[in-house]
N, C-alpha and C positions, 0 to 999 in steps of 0.2 A: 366850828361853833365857838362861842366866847367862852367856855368851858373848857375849850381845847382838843375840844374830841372831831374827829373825822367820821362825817356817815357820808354812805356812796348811795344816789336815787338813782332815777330815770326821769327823761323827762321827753317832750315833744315841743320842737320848735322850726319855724322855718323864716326864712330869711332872705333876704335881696340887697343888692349892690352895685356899685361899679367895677371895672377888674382895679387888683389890685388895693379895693377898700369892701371893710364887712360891714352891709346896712344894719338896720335894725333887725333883731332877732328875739321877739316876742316869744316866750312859751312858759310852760307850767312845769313844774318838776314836783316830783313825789317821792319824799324823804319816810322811812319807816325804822322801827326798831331805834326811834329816840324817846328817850320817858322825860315828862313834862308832870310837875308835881300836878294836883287838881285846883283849881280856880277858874278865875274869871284873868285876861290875861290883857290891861291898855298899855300904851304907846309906853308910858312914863313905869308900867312895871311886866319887865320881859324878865324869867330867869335864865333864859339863856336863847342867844341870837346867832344866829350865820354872821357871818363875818367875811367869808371869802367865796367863791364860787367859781371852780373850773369846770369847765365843756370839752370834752373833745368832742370834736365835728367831722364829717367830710364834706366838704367846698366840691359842688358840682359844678364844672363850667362845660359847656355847651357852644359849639362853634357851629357854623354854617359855612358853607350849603350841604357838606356831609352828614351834619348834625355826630361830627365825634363830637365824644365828652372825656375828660379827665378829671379823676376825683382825685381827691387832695385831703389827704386828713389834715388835722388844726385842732391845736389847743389853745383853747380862749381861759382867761382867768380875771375877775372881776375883782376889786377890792369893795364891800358893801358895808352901807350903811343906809341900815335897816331898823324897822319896827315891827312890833308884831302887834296882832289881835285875836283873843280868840278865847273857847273855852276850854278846859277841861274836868270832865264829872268821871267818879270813877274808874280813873286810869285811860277815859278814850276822851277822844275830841278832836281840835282843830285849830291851828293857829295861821293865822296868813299874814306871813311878811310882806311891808312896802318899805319903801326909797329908795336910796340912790347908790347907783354903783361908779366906780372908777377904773381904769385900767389897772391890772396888778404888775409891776415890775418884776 
């Protein structure tokens, strides 16, 4: 986070490609045990933002005509730049980040 802190979620996503390259991999992840003071929360006022985002994954590949497979774990890591939106009232609510992410080095 821009705070500095590390929280670890879960998340659900799946993916497609060619060998050798990772298509797109759309999904939702669900972060918990972060406190966000209470308000209303636009683009231009985040108190604090993700900033980074690694994945480990396992890479299924699927051969023919035996149909073996080999799984491959992977770790993916995103450099993000993000906004958020959202509320919060009394300690609970909801923020949902958008933009753009980069490859991390």
């Amino acid at each position: 986070m821009s705070d500095g802190a590390i929280h670890t979620g879960s998340g659900l996503g799946t993916g497609g490609g060619t060998f050798g390259q990772v298509g797109a991999i759309p999904g939702s992840f669900l972060f918990s045990n972060i406190s966000f003071p209470n308000g209303t929360f636009t683009p231009t006022a985040n108190p604090v933002r993700p900033v980074k985002l690694t994945v480990t994954v396992n890479v299924i590949m699927v051969g023919l005509p035996g149909l073996v497979s080999v799984t491959c774990p992977q770790t993916l890591s995103w450099n993000l730049n993000v906004f958020g939106t959202g509320i919060v009232v009394f300690g609970a609510g909801t923020i949902n980040y958008s933009g753009s992410a980069t490859v991390a080095a």
